[in-house]
N, C-alpha and C positions, 0 to 999 in steps of 0.2 A: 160848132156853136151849140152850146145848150139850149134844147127844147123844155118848155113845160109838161106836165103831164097830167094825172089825177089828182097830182096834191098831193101834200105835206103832212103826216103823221102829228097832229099837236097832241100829247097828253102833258099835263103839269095835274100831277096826281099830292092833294094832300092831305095828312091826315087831323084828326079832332078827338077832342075828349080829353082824357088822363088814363095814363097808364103805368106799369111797372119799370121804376131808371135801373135797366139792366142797358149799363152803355156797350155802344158795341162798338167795332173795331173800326177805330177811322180808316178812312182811302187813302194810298198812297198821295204824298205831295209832291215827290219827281216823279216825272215817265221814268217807265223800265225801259230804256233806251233798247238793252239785248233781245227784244221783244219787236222791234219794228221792225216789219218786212223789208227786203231793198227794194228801194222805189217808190215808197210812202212816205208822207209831208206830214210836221207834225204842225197843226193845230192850236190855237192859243189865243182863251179870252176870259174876262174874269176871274181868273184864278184856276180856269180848267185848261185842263191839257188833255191832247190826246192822238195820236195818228192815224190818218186815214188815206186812204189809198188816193193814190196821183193823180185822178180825175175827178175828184170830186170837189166839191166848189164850197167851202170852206166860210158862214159869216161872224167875224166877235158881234152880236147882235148886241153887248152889252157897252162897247163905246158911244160915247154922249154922240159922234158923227155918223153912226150907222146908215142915214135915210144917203147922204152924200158917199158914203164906199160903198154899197149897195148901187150907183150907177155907175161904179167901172168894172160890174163885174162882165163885162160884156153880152149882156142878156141883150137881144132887139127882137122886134115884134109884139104882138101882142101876149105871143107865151110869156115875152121875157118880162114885158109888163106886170102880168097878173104873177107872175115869181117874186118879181120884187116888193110888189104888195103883201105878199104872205112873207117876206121877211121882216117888212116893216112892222106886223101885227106880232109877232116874234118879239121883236124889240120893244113894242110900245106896253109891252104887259110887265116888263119891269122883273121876270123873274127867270128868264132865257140870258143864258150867258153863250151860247153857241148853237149856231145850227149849219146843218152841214148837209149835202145834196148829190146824190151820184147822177152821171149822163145818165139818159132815157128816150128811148124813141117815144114820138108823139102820141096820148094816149094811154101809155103802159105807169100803173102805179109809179113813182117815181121812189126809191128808195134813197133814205133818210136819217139823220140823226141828230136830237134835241138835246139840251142838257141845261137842265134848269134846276134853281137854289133855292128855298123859301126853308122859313120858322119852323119846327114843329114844336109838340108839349112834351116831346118825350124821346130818348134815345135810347129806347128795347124795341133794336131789329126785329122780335119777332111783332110786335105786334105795330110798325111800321108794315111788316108784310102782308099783316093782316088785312089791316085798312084800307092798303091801297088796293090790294086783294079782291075785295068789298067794292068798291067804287069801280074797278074793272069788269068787275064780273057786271054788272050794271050795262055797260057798253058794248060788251062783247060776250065771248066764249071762252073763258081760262084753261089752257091748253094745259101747265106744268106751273108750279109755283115753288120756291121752297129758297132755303139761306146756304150758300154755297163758298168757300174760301178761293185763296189768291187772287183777286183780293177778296175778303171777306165783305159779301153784300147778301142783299135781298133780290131774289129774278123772278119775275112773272111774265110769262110768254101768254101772248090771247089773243084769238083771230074776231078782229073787230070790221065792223061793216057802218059807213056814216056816209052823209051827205055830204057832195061839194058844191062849189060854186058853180059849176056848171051843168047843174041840173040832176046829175046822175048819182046814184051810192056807188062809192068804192069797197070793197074787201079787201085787207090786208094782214098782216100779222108784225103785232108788236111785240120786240123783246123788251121790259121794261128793266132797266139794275137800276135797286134803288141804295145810296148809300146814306152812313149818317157822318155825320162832321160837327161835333158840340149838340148844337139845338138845330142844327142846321139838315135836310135833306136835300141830298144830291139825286136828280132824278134823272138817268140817263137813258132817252125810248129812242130805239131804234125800228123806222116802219120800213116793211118790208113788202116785196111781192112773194105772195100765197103760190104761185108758182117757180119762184125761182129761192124757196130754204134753205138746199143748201149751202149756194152758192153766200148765198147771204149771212147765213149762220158761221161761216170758215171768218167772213168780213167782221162780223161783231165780235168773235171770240179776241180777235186779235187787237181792235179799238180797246176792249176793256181792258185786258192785258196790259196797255199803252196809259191808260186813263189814270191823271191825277188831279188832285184838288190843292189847291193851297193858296188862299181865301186872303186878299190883298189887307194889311191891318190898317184899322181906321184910322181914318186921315191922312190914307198915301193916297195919290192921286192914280 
């Protein structure tokens, strides 16, 4: 049975102003299938995709029935409670198309992965990296930033430290990719336990690897 733990990494990072239309390289729209480990599930909501490892518990927050497949995921207790609440809040913010949750002993950071969609003014990657850059360093400690290919995105790594529900601040480390897609920003944050990097770090490299976009055209259901 999955336990709750510290909480759930929320960043939806986004930016403002005007800036220079230096477009950058959209995201893949099929998974790299030769990419997925054996024994990983792949994932699939709003138009994103992406693989993750066979324990992990997998929500499309963006189906209009979320609050109802949200109670078979077999959560009970009152961890499972307070889980299912933080996916509801996921959902009800209208810009989370996936969230995703690895097992965790009671307690222990729970590591995490979000992927959210919104508008931007502009599609010059650098200065998407910029901004959100900016707004991290705000919340945290910006570890590494910079614009990296296969796929070509923006990464901002940052050990951030915030409040939960349960009284206490947690410490964690988020990897953020950010991608661009039209007007569109793909924001893909993965929170992590500050002691368990690398194990975590092998986990992400290979999600993104896996990760596509391909953005349902208006008026399909």
């Amino acid at each position: 049975m999955m336990k709750q733990s510290l909480g759930l990494a929320v960043l939806a990072l986004a930016i403002c102003g005007c800036a220079k239309d230096k477009a950058a390289t959209a995201p893949p729209t099929t998974v790299n299938e030769s990419a997925i480990p054996q024994g990983w599930k792949l994932a699939s909501g709003g138009g994103v995709s992406m693989a993750l490892p066979e324990d992990w518990i997998a929500v499309d927050v963006s189906r209009p029935d979320v609050a109802q497949s949200v109670e078979h995921l077999g959560l009970k207790g009152a961890e499972g409670d307070a889980l299912k609440q933080q996916i509801r809040k996921f959902a009800s913010t209208g810009l989370f198309r996936i969230v995703a949750f690895a097992p965790v002993k009671p307690g222990e950071f729970q590591g995490n992965v979000n992927v959210s969609v919104m508008p931007i003014p502009t599609t010059d990657l650098n200065e998407v990296l910029k901004e959100n850059r900016s707004q991290l360093s705000t919340a945290g400690k910006v570890i590494e930033s910079g614009i990296v290919d296969n796929p070509k995105r923006a990464v901002i790594v940052a050990e951030i430290e915030q409040p939960t529900e349960y009284g206490v601040s947690v410490r964690y480390v988020t990897h953020v990719h950010l991608f661009v897609h039209g007007q569109e920003q793909i924001t893909v944050s993965f929170g992590s336990p500050i002691a368990k990097q690398p194990e975590y770090k092998k986990i992400i490299d290979q999600v993104v690897k896996t990760f596509a976009y391909d953005p349902p055209k208006a008026g399909t259901p």
